[in-house]
C-alpha positions in Angstrom: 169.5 -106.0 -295.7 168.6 -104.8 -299.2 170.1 -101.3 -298.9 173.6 -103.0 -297.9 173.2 -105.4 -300.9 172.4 -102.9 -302.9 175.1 -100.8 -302.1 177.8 -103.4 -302.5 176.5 -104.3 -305.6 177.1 -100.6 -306.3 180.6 -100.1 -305.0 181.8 -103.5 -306.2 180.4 -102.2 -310.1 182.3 -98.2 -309.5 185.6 -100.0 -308.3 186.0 -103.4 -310.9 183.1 -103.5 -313.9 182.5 -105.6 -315.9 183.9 -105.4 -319.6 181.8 -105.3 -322.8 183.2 -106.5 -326.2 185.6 -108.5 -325.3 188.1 -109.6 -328.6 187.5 -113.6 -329.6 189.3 -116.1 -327.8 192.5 -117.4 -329.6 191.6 -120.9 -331.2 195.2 -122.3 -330.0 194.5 -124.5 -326.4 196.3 -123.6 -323.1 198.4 -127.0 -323.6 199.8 -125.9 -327.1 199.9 -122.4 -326.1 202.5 -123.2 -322.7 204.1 -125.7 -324.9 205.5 -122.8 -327.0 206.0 -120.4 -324.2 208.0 -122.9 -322.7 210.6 -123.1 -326.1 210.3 -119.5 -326.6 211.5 -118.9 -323.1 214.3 -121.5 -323.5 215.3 -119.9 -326.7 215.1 -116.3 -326.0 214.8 -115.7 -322.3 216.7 -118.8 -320.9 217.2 -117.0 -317.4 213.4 -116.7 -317.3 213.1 -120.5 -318.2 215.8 -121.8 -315.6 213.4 -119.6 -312.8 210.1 -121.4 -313.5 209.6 -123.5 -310.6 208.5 -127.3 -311.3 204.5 -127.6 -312.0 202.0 -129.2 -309.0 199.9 -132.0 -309.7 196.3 -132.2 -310.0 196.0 -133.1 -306.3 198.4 -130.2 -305.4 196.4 -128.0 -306.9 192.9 -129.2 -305.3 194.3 -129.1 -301.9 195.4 -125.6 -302.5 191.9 -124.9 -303.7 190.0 -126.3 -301.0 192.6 -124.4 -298.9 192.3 -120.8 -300.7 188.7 -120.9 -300.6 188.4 -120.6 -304.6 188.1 -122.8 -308.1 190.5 -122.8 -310.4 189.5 -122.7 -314.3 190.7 -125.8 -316.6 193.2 -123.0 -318.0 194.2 -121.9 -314.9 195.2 -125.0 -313.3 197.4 -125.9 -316.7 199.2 -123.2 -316.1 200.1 -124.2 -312.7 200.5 -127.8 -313.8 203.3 -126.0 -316.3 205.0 -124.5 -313.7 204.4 -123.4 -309.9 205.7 -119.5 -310.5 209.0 -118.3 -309.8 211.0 -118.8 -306.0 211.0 -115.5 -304.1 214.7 -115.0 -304.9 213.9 -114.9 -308.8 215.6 -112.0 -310.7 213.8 -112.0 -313.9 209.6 -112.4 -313.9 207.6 -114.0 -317.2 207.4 -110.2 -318.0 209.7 -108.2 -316.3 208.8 -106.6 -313.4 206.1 -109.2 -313.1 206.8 -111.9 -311.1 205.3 -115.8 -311.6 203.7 -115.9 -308.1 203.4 -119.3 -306.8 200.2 -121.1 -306.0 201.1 -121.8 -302.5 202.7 -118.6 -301.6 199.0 -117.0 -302.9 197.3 -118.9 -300.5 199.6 -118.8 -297.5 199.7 -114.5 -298.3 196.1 -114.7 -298.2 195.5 -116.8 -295.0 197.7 -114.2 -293.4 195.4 -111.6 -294.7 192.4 -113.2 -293.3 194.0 -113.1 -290.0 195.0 -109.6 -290.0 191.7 -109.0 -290.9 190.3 -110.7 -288.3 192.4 -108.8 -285.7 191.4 -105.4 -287.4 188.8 -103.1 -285.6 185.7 -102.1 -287.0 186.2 -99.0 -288.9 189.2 -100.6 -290.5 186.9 -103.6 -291.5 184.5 -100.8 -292.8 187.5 -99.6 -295.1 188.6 -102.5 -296.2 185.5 -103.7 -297.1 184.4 -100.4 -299.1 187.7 -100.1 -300.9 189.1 -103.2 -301.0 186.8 -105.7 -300.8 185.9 -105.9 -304.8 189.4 -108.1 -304.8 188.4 -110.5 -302.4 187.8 -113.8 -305.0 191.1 -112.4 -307.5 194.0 -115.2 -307.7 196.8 -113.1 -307.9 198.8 -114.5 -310.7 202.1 -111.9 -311.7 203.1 -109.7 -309.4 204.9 -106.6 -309.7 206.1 -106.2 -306.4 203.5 -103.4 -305.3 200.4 -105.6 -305.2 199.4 -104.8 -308.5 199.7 -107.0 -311.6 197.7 -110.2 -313.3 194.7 -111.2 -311.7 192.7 -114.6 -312.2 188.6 -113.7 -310.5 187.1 -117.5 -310.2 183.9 -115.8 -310.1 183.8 -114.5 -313.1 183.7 -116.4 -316.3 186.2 -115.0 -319.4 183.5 -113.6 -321.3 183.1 -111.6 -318.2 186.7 -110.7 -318.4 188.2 -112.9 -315.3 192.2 -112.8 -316.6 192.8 -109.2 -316.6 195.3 -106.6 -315.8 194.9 -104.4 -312.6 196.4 -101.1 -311.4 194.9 -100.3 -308.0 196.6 -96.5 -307.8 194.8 -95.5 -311.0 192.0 -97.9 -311.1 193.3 -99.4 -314.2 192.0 -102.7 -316.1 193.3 -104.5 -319.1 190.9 -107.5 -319.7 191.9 -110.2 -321.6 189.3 -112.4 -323.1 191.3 -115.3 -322.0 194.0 -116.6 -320.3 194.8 -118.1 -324.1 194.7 -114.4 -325.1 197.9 -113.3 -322.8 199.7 -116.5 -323.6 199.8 -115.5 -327.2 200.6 -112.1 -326.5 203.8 -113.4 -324.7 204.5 -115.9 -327.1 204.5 -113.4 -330.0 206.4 -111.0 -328.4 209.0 -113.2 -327.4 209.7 -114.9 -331.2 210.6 -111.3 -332.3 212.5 -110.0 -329.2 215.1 -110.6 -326.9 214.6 -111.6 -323.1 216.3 -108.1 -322.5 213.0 -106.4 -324.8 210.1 -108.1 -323.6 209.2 -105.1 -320.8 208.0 -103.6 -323.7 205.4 -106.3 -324.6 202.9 -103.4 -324.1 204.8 -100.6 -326.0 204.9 -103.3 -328.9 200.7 -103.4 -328.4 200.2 -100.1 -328.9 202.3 -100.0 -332.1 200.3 -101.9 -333.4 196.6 -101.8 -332.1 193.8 -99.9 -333.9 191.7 -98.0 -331.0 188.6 -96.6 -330.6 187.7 -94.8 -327.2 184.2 -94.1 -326.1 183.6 -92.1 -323.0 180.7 -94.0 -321.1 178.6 -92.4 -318.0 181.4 -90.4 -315.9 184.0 -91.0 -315.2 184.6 -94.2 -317.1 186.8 -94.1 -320.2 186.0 -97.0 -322.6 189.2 -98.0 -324.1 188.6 -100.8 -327.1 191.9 -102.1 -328.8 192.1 -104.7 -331.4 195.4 -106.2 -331.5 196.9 -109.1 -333.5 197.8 -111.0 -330.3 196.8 -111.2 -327.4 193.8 -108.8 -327.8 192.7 -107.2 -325.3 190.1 -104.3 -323.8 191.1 -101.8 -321.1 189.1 -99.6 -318.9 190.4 -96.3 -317.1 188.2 -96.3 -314.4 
């Protein structure tokens, strides 16, 4: 029993650590934060704005909890109470290529994976477990399409980096000290530039950031970047 603890403690640290020095939170709150996404998007993106679903209420959101197996942070569920993602037919995401997912479409994706799951034989079990199974708490919370994307992990807290950017092909991260943090990231890219211009949110970060990379017990690459907004730290695992 130790030995399999031990060893899932093992994989679960090679395929998602944890992040170290993380930037500081943005003071602005979640509520004043979607406030101005919200205008931005009406202003500059207004086909975004018109594909925001309506927002659940508190009890939506609980039920979808207690459904989904998982707790929602205080930031998290604003967001939700903002809007419920974007309907399956969207053409535009909140970044493009990255689609709004809603809450209930999360959960009923995931009920369907516990039932595959269920129906799977050992040895697939086995695999899923030793490569997959480090994902098992993430809220998937943008989607591009490919199962990668924004990721919300209720069990980690945001100093532990629990809003972060995942690539699963590369083993990618960006961690965001906050939920706050990729809220003003958005919101700043989106006073300066067009709805047509804000795929290049990240181009516009690396313009800008000051980086310092420190190579950390193979084969991690430590990737520290201090932006103006959102400010963020990635990891090339």
């Amino acid at each position: 029993m130790v030995l399999i603890f031990t060893g899932h403690v093992i994989q679960r640290s090679f395929f998602y650590p944890k992040p170290h020095g993380l930037p500081q939170v943005v003071s602005l709150t979640a509520e004043q934060l979607l406030s101005r996404l919200q205008a931005v998007l009406e202003t500059n993106a207004p086909l975004v704005a018109q594909s925001l679903q309506a927002g659940l209420t508190d009890t939506q959101i609980s039920a979808l909890e207690a459904q989904g197996g998982f707790h929602l942070s205080k930031d998290l569920k604003l967001l939700y109470r903002w809007h419920n993602g974007m309907s399956t037919n969207s053409v535009c995401g909140l970044l493009p290529g990255q689609r709004f997912l809603p809450l209930d479409e999360f959960v009923r994706e995931k009920a369907i994976m516990r039932q595959q799951l269920a129906s799977a034989t050992t040895v697939q079990k086995v695999g899923l477990s030793v490569f997959a199974g480090y994902m098992k708490s993430w809220v998937h919370v943008l989607d591009d399409g490919a199962g990668d994307g924004y990721f919300y992990d209720p069990e980690r807290t945001d100093a532990e980096g629990a809003f972060f950017y995942h690539m699963a092909e590369v083993r990618y991260y960006v961690w965001f000290p906050s939920l706050r943090n990729f809220l003003s990231g958005t919101i700043e890219r989106g006073l300066t530039k067009s709805a047509n211009d804000l795929g290049s949110f990240w181009e516009e970060q690396r313009e800008r950031k000051l980086t310092v990379e420190t190579n950390i017990n193979y084969p991690y690459v430590h990737t520290w970047h201090r932006i103006d907004l959102p400010c963020v730290l990635r990891l090339n695992v």
